[in-house]
C-alpha positions in Angstrom: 0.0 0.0 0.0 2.7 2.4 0.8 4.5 2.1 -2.6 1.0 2.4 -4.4 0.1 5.3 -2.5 3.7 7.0 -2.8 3.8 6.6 -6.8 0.0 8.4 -6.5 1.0 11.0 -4.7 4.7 12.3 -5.1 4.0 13.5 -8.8 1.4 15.8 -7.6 4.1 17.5 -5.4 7.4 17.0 -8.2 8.8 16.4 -11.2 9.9 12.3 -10.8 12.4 11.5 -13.1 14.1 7.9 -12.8 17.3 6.9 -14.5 19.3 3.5 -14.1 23.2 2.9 -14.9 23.2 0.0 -18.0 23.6 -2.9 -16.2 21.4 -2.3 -13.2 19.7 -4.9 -12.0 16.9 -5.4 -9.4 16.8 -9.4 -8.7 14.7 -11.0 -5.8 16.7 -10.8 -2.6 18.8 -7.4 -3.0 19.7 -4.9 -0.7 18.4 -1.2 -2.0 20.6 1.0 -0.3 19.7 4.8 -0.9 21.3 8.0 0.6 18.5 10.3 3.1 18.4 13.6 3.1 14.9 14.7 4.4 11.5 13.3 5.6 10.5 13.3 2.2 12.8 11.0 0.5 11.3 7.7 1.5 8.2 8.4 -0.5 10.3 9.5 -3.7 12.3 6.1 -3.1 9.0 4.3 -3.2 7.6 5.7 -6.0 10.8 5.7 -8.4 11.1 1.9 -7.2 7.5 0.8 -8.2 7.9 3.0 -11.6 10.6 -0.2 -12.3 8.2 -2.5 -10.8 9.8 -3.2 -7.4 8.1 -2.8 -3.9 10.6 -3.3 -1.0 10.5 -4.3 2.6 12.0 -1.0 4.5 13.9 -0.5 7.3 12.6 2.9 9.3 12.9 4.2 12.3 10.7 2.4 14.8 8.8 5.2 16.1 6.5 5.5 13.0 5.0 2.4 14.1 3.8 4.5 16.9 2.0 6.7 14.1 -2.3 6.1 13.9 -2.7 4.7 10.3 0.9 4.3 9.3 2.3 2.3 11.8 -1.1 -0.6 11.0 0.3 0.4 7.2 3.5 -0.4 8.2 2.9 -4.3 9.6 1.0 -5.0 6.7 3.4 -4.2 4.4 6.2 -6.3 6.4 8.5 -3.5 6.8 10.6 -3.5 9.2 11.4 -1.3 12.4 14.8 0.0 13.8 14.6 0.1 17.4 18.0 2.7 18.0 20.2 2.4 21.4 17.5 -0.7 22.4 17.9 -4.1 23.4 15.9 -4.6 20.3 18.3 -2.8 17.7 19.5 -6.6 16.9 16.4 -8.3 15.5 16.0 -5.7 12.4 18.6 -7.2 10.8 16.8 -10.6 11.4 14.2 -9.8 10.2 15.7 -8.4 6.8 17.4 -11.3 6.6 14.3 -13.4 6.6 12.9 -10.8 4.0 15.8 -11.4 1.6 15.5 -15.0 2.0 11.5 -15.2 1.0 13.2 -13.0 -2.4 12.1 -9.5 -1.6 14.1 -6.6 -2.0 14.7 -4.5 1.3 15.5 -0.8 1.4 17.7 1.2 4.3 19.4 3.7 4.8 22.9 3.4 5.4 23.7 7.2 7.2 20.6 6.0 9.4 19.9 9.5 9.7 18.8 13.1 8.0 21.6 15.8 7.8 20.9 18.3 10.9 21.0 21.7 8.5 17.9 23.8 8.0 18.8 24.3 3.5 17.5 23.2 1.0 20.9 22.0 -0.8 22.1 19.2 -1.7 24.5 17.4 0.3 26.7 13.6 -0.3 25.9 11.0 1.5 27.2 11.4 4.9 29.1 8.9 7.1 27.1 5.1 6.8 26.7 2.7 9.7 27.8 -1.0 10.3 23.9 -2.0 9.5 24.2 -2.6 5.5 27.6 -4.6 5.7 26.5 -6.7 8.4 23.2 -7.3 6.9 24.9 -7.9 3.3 27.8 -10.3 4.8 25.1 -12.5 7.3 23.5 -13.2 3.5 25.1 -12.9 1.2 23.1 -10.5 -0.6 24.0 -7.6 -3.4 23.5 -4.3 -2.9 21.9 -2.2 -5.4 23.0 1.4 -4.7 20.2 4.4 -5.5 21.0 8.4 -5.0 18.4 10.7 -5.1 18.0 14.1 -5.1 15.6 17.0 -4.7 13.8 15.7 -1.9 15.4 18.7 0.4 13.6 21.1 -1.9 10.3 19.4 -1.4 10.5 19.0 2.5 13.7 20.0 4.8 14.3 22.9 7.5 12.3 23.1 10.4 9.0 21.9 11.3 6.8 25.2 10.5 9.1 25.6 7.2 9.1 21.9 6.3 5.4 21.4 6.1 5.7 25.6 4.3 7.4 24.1 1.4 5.1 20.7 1.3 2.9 23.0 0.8 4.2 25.1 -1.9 5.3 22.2 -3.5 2.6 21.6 -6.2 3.0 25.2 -7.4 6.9 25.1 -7.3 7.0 21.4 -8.7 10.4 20.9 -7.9 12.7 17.9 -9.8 12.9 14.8 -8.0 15.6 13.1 -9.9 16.6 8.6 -8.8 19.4 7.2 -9.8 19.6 3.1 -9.8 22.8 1.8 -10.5 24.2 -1.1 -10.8 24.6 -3.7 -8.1 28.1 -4.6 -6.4 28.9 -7.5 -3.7 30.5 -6.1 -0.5 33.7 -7.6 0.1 36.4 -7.1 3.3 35.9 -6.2 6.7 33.2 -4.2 8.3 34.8 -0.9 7.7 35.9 -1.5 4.2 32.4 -3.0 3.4 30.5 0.2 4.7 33.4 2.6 2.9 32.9 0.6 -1.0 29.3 0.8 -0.4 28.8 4.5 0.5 31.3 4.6 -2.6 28.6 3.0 -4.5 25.8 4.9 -3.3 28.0 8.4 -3.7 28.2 7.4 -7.4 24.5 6.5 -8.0 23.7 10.2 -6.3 26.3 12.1 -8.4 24.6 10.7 -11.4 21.0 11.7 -9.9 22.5 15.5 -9.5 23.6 15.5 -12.8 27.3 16.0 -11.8 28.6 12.6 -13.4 29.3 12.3 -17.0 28.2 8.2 -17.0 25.2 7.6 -19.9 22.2 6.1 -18.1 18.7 5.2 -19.2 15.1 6.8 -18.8 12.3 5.5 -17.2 9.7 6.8 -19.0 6.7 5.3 -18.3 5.5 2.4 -15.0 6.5 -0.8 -15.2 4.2 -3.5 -14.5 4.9 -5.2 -11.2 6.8 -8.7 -11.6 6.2 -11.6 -9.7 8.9 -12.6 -6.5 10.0 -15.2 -8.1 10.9 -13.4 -11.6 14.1 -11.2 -11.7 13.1 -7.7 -11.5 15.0 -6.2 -14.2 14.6 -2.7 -15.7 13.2 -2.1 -19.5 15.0 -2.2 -22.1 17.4 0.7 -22.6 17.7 3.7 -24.8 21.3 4.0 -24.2 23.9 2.3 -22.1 26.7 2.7 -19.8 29.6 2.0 -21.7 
């Protein structure tokens, strides 16, 4: 329901455009790891996922299971809370594990966190967490790195401001711009895991700014929804990474 409603909603409030590096690939059982940079972003991941036919599990902060509506939303779907600095904080990764292992695709956030500055600019991925290794090296799993960008321009500052420029949004219409790239196994230690995937994931949001010179393909229209089972691949391309 979430994915359904997110690819109703966000292009009333933006321009979505999705793009995908040549050999990207979406099979049953990936990570989807994606740089966050305000409260608005998970929607815009949501929608750009099920425009390429994908609905993930996602890891979110715990306390939006506390939310009336969202958090019953929330267990339907499967998703999957993060319960921070709480004897809990173990079993998330469990349960994305068990969610990789039935074949769906689970998306988190590796800075586990929004930058704390009130503008609207752009800004890399900051410093990841242990979290995506460690879930990628107990199974085994690729990661598929995605960058986004705009989101700050639809919602970021503080609170009065933040819901200001929801507001404004449909008027403004600011680009919302994905960028899927290809997927890339995790390899090393902890450390040198988390560095090659925020690598990854700086590379796929480069490309989303416009500030990387790599050909990628268009999404132009939805994708029909695949079943688990099938590999979730993107269409065909109008031009490739080379």
């Amino acid at each position: 329901m979430l994915s359904r409603t997110a690819a109703a909603l966000v292009p009333l409030f933006g321009r979505l455009t999705v793009t995908l590096d040549g050999d990207a690939e979406l099979a049953p059982g990936s990570i989807v790891a994606a740089n966050h940079t305000s409260l608005s972003d998970p929607a815009i991941v949501l929608a750009a996922l099920r425009r390429v036919g994908v609905e993930p599990v996602v890891m979110a902060a715990a306390g939006l299971w506390r939310v009336p509506l969202l958090g019953r939303a929330l267990t339907r779907g499967g998703h999957v809370p993060v319960h921070r600095a709480d004897p809990r904080a173990a079993r998330c990764l469990e349960d994305a594990a068990a969610a990789l292992n039935r074949g769906r695709l689970v998306l988190i956030y590796g800075e586990g966190g929004i930058p704390d500055f009130e503008s609207a600019t752009e800004t890399p991925p900051h410093r990841f967490r242990s979290g995506l290794a460690r879930l990628a090296a107990a199974t085994g799993a690729p990661v598929v790195p995605l960058g986004q960008a705009g989101a700050r321009r639809l919602m970021s500052g503080g609170g009065p401001r933040q819901f200001a420029n929801l507001a404004s949004a449909p008027l403004r219409r600011p680009h919302l711009r994905v960028h899927i790239g290809a997927p890339v196994r995790l390899t090393g230690d902890l450390p040198t895991a988390t560095a090659q995937a925020r690598r990854a994931v700086m590379a796929a949001w480069l490309t989303a700014t416009g500030r990387a010179d790599e050909p990628s393909r268009l999404v132009m229209t939805p994708s029909p929804l695949r079943p688990a089972t099938a590999p979730r691949s993107a269409p065909a391309a109008s031009s490739r990474r080379t």
